[in-house]
LODOVEX-752733 format. One record per atom (N, C-alpha, C, CB): residue in one letter; x, y, z. Coordinates in steps of 0.05 Angstrom, whole numbers, plus 32768, in hexadecimal, padded with zeros to 4 digits. Glycine has a CB too. Example, Ala and Ser with C-alpha at 12.3 -4.5 7.8 and 13.67 -1.06 7.14 Angstrom:
A81087F8E809C;A80F67FA6809C;A81087FBE809C;A80E27FA780B5;S81017FD3808E;S81117FEB808F;S81028001809D;S811A7FF48072;
This chain:
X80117FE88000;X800080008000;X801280198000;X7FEC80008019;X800880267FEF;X8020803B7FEA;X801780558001;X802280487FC3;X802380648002;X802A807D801E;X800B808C8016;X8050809A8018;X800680977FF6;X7FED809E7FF8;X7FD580957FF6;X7FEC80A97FEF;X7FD580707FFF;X7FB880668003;X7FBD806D8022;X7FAE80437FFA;X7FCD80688032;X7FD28066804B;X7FC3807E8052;X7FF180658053;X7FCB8094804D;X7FC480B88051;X7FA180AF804E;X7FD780D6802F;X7FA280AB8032;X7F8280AB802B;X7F7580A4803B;X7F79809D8018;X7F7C8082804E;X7F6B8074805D;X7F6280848074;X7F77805C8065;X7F828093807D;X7F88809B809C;X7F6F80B3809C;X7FAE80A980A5;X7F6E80C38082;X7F5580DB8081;X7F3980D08086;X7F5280EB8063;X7F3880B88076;X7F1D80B08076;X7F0D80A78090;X7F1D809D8064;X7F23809B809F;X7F26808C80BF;X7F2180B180CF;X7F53807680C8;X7F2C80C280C7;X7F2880D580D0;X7F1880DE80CB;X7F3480E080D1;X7EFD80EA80BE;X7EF180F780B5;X7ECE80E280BE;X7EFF80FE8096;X7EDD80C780BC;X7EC180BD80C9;X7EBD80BE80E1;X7EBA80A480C6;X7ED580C080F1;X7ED280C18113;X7ECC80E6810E;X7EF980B3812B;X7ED480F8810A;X7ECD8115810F;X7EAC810F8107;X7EE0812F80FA;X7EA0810280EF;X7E8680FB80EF;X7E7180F580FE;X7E8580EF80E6;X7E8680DE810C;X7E7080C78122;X7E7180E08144;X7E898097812B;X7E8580EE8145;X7E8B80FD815E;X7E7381128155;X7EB0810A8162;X7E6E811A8140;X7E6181318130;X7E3C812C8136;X7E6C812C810A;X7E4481128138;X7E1D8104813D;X7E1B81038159;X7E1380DD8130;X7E2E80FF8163;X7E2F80F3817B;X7E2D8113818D;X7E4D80DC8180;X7E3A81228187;X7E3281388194;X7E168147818B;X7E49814A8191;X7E148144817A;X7DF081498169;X7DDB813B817D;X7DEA81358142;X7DDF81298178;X7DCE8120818A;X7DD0812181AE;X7DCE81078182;X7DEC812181B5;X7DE4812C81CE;X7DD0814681D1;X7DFC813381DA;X7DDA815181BE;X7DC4817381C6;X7DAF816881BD;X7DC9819881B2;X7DA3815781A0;X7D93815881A9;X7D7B814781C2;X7D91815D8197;X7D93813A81CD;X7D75813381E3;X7D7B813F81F9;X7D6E811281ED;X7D9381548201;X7D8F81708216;X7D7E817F820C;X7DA88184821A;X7D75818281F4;X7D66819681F0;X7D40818B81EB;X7D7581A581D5;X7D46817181EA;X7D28816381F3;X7D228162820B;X7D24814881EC;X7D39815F821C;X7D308157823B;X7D29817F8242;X7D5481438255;X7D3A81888233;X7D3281A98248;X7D0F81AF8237;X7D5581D2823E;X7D0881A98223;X7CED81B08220;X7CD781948232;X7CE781B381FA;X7CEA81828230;X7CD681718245;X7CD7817C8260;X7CDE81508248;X7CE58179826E;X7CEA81918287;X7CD981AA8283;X7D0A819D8287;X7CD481B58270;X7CC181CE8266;X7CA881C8826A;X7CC481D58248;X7CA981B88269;X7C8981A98258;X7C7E81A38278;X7C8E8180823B;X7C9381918287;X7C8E8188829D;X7C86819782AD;X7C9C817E82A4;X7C9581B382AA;X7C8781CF82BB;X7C6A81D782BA;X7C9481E882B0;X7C6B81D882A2;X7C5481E68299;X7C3681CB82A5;X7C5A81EC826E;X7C3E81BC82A3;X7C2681A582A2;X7C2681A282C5;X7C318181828D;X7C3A81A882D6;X7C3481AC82E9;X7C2781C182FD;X7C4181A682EB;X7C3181D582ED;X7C2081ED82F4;X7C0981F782F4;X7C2781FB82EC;X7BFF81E582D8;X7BE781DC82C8;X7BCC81D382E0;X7BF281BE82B2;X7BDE81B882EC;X7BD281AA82FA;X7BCA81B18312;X7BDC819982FA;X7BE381BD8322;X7BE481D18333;X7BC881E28340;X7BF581E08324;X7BCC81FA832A;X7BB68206832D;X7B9D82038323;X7BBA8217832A;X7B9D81EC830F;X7B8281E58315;X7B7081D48323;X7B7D81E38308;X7B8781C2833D;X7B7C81BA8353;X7B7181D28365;X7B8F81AB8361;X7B8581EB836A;X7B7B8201836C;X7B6282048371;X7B7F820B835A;X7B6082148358;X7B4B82198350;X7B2E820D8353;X7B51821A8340;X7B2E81F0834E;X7B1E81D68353;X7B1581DB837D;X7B3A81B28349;X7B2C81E58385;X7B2481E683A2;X7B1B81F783AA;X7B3481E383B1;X7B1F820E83A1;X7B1A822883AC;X7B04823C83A4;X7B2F823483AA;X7B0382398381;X7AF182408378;X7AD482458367;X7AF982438379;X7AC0824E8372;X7AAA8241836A;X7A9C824E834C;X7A9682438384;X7A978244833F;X7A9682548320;X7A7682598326;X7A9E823E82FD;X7A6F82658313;X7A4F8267830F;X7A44825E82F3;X7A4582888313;X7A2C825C82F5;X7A19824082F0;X7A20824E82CC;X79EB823D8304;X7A29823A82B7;X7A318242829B;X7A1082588296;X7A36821E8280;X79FD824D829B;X79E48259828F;X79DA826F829E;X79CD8246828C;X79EE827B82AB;X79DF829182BA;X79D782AE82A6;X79F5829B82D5;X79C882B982A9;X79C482CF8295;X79DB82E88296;X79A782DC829B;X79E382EF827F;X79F78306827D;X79EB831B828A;X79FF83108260;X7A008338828C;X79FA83448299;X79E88360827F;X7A14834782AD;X79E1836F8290;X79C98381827B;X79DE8397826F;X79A98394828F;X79D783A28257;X79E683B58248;X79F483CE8260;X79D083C28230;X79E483DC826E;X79EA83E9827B;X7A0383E78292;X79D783EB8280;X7A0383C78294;X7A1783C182AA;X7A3483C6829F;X7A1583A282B3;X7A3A83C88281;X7A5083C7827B;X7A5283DB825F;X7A5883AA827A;X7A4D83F6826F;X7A4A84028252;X7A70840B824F;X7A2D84258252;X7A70840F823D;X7A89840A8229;X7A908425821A;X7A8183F28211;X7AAA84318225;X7AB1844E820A;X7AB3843B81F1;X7AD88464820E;X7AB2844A81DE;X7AB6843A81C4;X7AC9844981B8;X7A9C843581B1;X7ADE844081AD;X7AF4844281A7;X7AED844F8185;X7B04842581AE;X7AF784728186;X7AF28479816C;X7B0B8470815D;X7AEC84978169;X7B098465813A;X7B1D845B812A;X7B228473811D;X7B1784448119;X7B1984938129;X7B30849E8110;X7B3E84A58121;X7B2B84B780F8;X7B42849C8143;X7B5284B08150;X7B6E84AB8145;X7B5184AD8170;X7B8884B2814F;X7BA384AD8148;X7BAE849B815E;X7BB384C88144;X7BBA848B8150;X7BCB846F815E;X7BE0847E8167;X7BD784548148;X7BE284808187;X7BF4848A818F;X7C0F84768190;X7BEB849481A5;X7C2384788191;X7C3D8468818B;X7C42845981A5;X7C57847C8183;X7C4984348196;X7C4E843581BA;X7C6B843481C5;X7C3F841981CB;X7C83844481B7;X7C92844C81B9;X7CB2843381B7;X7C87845B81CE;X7CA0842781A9;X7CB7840D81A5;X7CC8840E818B;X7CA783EF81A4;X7CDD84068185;X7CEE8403816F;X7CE383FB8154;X7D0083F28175;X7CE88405813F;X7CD883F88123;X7CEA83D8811E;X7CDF841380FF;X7CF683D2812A;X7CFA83B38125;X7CE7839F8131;X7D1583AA8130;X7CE083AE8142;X7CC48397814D;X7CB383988142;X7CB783978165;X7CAA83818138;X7C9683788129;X7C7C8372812D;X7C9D83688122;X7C7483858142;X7C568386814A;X7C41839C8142;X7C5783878166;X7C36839B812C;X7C2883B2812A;X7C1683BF8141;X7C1883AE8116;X7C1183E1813B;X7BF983E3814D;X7BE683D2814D;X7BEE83F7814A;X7BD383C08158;X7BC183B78148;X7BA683C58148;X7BBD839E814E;X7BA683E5814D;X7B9583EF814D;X7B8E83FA812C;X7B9883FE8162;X7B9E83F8811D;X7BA083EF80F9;X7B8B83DF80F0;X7BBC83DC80F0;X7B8F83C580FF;X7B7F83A980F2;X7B5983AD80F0;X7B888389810D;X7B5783B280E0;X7B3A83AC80D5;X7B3083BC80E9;X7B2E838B80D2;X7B3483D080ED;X7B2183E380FD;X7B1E83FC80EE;X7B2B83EA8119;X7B0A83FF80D5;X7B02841780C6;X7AF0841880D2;X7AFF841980AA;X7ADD840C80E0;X7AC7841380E7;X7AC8840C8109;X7AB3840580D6;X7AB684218118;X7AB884218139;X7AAD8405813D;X7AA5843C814A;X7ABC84028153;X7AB883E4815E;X7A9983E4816D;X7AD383DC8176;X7A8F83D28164;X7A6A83C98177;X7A7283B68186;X7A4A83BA8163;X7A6383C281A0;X7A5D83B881C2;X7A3C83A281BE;X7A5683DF81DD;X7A49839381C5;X7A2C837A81C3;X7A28836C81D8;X7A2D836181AC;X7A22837B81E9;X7A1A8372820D;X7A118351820C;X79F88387821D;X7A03834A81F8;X79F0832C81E7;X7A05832281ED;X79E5832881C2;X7A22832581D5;X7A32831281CC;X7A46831281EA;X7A41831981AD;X7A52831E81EA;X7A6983298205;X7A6483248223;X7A6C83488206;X7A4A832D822B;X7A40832D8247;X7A5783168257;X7A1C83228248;X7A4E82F88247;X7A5E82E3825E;X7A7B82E18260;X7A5782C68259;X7A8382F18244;X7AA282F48248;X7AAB83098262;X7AAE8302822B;X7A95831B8260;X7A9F832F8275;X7A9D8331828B;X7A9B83418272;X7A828326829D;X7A77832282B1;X7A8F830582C5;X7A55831A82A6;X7A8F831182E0;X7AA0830782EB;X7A9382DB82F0;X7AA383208308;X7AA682CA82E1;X7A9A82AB82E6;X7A9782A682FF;X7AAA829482DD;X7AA582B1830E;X7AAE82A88327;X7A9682B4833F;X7ACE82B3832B;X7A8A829F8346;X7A7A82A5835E;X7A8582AB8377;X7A6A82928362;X7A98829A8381;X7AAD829B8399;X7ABC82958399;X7AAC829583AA;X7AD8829B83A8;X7AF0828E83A8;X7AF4828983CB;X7B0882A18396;X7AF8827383D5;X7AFB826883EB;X7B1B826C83FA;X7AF3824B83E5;X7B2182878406;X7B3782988410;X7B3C82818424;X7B2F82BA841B;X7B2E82788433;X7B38826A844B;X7B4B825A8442;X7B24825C845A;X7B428247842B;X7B538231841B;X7B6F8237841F;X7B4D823183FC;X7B68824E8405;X7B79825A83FC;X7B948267840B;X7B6C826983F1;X7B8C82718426;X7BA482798432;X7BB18263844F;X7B9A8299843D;X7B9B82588451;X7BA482358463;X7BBB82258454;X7B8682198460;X7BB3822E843C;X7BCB82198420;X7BE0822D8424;X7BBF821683F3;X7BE382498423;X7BFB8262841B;X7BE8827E8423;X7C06826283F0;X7BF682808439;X7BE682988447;X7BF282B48436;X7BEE829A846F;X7C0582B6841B;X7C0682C7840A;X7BFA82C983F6;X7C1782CA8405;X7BDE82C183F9;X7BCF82C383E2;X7BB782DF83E9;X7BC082A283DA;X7BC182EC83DC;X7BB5830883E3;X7B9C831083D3;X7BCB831F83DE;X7B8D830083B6;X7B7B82FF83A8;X7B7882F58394;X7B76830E83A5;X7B6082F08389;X7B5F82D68372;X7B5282F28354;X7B3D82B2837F;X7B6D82E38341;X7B6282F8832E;X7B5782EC8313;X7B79830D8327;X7B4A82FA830A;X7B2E82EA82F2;X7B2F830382DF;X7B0382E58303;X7B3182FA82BD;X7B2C830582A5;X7B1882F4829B;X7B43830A8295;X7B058302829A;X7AEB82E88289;X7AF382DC827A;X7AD282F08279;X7AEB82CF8269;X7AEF82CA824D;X7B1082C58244;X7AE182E3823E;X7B2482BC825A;X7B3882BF8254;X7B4882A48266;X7B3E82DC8257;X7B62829F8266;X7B6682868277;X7B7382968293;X7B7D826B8266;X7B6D82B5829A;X7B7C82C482AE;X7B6E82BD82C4;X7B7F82E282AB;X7B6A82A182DB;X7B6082A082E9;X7B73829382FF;X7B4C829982E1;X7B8182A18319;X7B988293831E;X7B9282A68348;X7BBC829F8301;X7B9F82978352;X7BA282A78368;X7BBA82BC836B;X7BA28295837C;X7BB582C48376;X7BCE82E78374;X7BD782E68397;X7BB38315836B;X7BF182DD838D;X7C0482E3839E;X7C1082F683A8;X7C1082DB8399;X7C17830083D1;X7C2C831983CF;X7C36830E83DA;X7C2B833383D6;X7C51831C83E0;X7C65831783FD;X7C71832E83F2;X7C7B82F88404;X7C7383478412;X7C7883578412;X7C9A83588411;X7C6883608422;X7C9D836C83F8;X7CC3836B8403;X7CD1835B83ED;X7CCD83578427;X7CC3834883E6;X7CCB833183C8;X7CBA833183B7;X7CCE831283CA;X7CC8834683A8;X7CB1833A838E;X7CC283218376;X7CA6835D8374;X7CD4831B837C;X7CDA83038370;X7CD582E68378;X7CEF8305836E;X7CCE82E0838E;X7CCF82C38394;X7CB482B9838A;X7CD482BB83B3;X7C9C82C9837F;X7C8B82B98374;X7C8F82B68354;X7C7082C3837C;X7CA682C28349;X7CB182C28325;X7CB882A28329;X7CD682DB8319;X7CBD8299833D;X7CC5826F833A;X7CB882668349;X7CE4825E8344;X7CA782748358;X7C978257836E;X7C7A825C8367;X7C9B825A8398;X7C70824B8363;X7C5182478360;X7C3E824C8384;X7C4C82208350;X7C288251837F;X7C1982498397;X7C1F823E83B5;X7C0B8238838D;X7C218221839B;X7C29821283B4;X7C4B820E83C1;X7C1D81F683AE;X7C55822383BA;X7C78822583BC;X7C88821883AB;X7C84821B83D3;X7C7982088391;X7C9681F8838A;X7C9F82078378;X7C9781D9837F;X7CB582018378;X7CC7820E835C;X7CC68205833B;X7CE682078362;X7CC282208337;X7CB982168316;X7CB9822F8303;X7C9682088315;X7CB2822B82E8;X7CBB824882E4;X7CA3825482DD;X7CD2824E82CE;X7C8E824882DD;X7C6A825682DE;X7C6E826082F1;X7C4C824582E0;X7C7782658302;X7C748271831B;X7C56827B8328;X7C8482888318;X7C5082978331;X7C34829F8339;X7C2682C1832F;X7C36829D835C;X7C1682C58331;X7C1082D88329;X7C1A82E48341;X7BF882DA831F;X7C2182FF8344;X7C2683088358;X7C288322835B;X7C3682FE835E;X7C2683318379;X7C24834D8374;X7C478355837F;X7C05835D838A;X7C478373836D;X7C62837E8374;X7C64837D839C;X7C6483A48364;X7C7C836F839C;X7C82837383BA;X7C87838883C1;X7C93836783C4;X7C8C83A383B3;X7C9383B583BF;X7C7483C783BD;X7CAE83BF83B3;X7C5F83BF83BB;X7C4483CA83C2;X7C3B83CF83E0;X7C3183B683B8;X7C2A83D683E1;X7C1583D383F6;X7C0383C683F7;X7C0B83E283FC;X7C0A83AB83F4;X7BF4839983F1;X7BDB839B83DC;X7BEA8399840A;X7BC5838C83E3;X7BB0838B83D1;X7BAA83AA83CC;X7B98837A83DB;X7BAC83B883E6;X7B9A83D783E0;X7BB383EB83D8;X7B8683E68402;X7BC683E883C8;X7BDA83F983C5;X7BCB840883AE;X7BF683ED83C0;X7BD2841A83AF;X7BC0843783A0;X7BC2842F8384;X7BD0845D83A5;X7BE18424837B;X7BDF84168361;X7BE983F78364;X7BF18427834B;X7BD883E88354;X7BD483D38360;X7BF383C48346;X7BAC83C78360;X7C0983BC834A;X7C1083A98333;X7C14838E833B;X7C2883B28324;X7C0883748326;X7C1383608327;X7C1B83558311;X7C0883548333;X7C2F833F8311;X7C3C833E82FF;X7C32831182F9;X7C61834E8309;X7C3A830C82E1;X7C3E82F482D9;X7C4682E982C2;X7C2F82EB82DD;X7C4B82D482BD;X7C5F82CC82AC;X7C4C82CE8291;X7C6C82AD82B4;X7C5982CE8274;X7C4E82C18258;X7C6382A38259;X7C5582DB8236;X7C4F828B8252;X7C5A82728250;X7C4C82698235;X7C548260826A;X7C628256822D;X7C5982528209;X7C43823A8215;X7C7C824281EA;X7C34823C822D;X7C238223822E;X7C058237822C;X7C29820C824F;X7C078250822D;X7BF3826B822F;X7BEB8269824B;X7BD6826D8219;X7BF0825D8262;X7BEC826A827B;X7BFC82788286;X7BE7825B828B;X7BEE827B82A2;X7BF6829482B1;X7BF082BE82A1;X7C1D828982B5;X7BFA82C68297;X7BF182DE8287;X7BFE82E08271;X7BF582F68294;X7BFC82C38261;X7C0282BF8248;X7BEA82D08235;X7C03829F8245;X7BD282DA8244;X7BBB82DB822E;X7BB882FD822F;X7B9982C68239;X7BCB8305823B;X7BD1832E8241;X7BD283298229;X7BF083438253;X7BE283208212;X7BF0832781F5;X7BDC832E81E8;X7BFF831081E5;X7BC1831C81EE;X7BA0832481DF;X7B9B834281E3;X7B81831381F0;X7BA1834881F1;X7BA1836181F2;X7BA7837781E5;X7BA7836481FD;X7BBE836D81CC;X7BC4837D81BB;X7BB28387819F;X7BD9837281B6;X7B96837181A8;X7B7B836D8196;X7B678385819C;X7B6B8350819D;X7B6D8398818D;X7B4B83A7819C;X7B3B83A581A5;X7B3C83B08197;X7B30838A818F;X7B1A837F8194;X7B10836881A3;X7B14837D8184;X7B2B835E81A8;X7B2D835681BC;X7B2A835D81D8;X7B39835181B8;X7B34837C81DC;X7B2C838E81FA;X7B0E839181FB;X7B3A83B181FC;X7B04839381DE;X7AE7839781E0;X7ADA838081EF;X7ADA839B81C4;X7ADD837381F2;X7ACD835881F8;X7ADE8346820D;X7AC8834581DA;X7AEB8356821A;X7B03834A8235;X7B0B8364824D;X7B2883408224;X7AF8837A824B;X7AF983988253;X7B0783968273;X7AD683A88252;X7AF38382827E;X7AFE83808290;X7B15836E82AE;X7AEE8386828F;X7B16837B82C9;X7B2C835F82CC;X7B19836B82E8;X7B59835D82C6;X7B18834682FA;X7B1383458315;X7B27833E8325;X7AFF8336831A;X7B23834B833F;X7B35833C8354;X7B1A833D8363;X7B54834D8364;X7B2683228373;X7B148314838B;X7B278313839F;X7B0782F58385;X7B18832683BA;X7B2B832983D6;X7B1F831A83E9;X7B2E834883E3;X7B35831383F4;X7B2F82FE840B;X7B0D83118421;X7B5882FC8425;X7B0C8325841C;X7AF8832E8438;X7ADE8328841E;X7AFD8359844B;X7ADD831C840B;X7AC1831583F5;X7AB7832883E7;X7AA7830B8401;X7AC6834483E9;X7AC9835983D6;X7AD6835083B9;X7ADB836E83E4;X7ABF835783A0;X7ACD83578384;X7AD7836F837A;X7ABC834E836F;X7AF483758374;X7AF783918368;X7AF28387834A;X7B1883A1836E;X7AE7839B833B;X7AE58398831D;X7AF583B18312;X7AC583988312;X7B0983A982FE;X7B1683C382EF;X7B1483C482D9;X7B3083C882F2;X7B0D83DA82CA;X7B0983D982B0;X7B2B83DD82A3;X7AF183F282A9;X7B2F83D68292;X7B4283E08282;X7B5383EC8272;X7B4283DF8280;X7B6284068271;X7B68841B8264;X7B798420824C;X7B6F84288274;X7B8B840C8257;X7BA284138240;X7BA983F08242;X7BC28431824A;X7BB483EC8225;X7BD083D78229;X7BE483DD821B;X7BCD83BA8222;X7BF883DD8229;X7C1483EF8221;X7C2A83D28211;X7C2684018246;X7C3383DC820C;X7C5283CE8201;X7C6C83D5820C;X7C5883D481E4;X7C7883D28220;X7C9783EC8224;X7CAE83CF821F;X7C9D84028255;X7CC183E28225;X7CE183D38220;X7CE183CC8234;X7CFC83E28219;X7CEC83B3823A;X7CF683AA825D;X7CDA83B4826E;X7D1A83C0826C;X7CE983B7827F;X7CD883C4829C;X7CDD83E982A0;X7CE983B182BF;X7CD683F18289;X7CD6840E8291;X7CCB841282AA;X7CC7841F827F;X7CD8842582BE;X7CD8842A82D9;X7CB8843D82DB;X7CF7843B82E2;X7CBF844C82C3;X7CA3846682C9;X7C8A845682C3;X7CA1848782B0;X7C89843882BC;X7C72842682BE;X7C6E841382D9;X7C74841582A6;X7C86841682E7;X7C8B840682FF;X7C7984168315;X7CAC84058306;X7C7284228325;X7C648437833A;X7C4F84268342;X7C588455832E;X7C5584288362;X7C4184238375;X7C35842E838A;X7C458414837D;X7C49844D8385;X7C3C84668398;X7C44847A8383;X7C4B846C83BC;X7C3184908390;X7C3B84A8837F;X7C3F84BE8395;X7C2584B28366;X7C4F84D58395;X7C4884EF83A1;X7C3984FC83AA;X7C4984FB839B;X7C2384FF8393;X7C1085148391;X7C0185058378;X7C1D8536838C;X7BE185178379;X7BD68512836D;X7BE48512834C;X7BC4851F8376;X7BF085258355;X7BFD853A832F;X7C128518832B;X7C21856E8337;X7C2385138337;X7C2E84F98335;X7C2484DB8326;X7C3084F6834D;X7C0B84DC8338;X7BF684C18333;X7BF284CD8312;X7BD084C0834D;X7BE384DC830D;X7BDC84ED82EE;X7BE784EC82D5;X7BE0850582EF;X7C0984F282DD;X7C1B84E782C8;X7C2584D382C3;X7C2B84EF82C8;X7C1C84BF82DB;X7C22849A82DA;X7C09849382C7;X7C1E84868300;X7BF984A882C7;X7BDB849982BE;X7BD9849F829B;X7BB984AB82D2;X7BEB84B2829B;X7BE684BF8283;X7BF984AD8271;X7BEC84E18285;X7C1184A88277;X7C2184978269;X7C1284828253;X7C308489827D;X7BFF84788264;X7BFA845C8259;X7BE48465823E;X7BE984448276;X7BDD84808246;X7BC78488823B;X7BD4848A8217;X7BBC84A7824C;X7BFF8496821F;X7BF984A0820A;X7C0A849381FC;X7BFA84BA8208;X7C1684718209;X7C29846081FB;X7C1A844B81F2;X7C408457820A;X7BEE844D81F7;X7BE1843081F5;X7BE3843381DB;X7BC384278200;X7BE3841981D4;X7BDB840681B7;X7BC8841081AB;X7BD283E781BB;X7BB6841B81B2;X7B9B841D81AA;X7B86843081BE;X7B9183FF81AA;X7B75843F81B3;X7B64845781CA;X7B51844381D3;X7B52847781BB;X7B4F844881E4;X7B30842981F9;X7B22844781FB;X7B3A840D822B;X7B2784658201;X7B118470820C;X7B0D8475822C;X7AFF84618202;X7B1F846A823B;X7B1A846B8256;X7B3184798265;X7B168450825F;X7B2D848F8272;X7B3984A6827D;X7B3E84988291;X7B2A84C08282;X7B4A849E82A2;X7B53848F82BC;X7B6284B582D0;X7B75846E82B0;X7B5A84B582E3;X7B5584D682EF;X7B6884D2830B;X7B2C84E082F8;X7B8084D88310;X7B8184E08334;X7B6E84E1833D;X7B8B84F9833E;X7B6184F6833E;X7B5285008350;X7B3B84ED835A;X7B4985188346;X7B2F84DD834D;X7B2084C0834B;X7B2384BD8364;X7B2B84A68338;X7B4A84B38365;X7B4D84A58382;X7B45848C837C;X7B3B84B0839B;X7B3F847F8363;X7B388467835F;X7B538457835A;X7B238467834A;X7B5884338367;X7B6784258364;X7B76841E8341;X7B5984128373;X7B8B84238334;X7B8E841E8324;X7BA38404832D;X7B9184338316;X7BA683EB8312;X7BAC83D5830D;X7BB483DC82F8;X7B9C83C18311;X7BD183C882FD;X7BE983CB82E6;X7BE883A382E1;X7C1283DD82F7;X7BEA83A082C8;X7BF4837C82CE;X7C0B837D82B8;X7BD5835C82C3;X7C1E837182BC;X7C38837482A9;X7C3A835082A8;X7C58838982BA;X7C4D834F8289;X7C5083358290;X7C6A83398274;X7C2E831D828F;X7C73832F8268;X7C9283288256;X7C83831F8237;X7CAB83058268;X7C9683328227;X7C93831E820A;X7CA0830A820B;X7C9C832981F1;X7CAD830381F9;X7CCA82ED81F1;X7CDB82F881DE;X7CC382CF81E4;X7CD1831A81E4;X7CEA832C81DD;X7CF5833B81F8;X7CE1834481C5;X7CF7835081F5;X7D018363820B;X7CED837A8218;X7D18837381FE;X7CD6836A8209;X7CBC837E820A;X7CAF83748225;X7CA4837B81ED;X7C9A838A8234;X7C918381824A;X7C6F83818246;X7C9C83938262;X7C58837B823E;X7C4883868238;X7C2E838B8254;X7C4483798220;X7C2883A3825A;X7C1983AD827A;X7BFA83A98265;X7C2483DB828C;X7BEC83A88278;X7BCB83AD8277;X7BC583C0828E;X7BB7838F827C;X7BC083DD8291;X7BBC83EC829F;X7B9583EC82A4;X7BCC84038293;X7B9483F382B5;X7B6D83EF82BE;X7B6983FC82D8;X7B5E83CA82C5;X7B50840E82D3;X7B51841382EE;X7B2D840D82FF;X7B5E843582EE;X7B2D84108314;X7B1584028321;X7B0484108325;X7B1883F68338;X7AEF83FD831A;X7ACB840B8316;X7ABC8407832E;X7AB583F982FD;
């Protein structure tokens, strides 16, 4: 065998082992990268389960056939289409239109008929005793009709991170809980924020993103909290914003002065997606609610509302 079959062989011997090492590392990733979406998966299906033992324990729905509520109960600004789309101040590489664009030449119709059961609160009662015997930080149970936002609302004053990994019932996971900013004043803090995750399984406040639907706010207007003393707050809805990260001047849970509260209120007014029509006033003195939750960009997207 002459010197250049030898060479030839020695490449070929080489080039199949860099091959077989070549699969062999392929396939390690890929079943690290099966086990981390099974691990994913595993989260999600537990969290799943989780709260809807929850739920199953604590809270009592009302009867599917009950009658909607009457036009008057939920009268509605109606959102004029020639107003101007105010900007919501994000970069032109993101690829989210206003969607106050989409097929709205004509003003949006309120149909108390069609909507009523989306909007009217399902929930007859939520059983607090349960609820805080299991995790005495469960500070209120919060409900979007017509939507999968039905979860208990967590505080602990001082941390607002340890409910971003622990669920309810404490375990660690990355659904974590809905939860209010620890640095609040509790349920009655003048501005109320809580925060929760977007999961590619659509729970927890995976379903805020609907929000970027007009017409979709039309027919989802409002959000409940249920307090442990059997008080329902109902808030109507004002703005839903888009910001970068966690802009700070969207962060606020006290203000100064009235003149303070005003310009927190006005922001949202003039970075929303879309006009809803609903003024939101200092002087009210009425509770406003912030709910923030993450794109799977760098974006944060808030639902601002304040209480009727």
């Amino acid at each position: 065998m002459s010197d250049f079959d030898t060479a030839s062989n020695q490449t070929k011997s080489t080039s199949k082992k860099v091959a077989a090492q070549a699969a062999i590392l392929f396939f390690l990733l890929f079943l690290a990268g099966a086990a981390a979406v099974f691990t994913e998966w595993l989260c999600y299906v537990s969290g799943q389960q989780e709260y809807g033992r929850i739920a199953a324990l604590a809270v009592e729905t009302r009867p599917a056939d009950e009658s909607p509520p009457s036009a008057s109960d939920f009268a509605l600004p109606v959102p004029d289409p020639e107003a101007p789309v105010p900007s919501c101040g994000t970069p032109a590489f993101f690829q989210e239109p206003p969607p106050y664009s989409q097929g709205l030449s004509d003003p949006l119709e309120y149909n108390p008929a069609d909507t009523g059961q989306a909007q009217q609160s399902q929930i007859a009662a939520v059983n607090f005793s349960v609820l805080q015997a299991g995790n005495p930080d469960c500070a209120a149970w919060i409900e979007i009709p017509g939507t999968r936002i039905s979860y208990p609302v967590m505080y602990r004053a001082d941390d607002g991170a340890f409910y971003l990994t622990h669920t309810y019932e404490l375990s660690e996971t990355k659904a974590g809980a809905i939860h209010i900013d620890g640095a609040c004043e509790g349920i009655d803090s003048r501005n109320l924020l809580i925060y929760g995750h977007t999961l590619l399984d659509g729970s927890m406040f995976t379903d805020l993103h609907r929000y970027k639907n007009p017409r979709f706010y039309q027919q989802h207007p409002f959000i409940y909290l249920h307090l442990p003393d059997g008080t329902v707050r109902r808030y109507l809805i004002a703005a839903c914003v888009l910001t970068q990260g966690e802009q700070e001047s969207f962060y606020l849970w006290d203000f100064k002065d009235d003149a303070s509260a005003q310009a927190y209120y006005d922001q949202f007014a003039e970075q929303a997606l879309y006009p809803t029509g609903v003024s939101v006033t200092a002087d009210s003195q009425k509770q406003t609610l912030v709910l923030s939750t993450c794109t799977r960009r760098i974006y944060r997207r808030l639902i601002f509302a304040v209480e009727q």
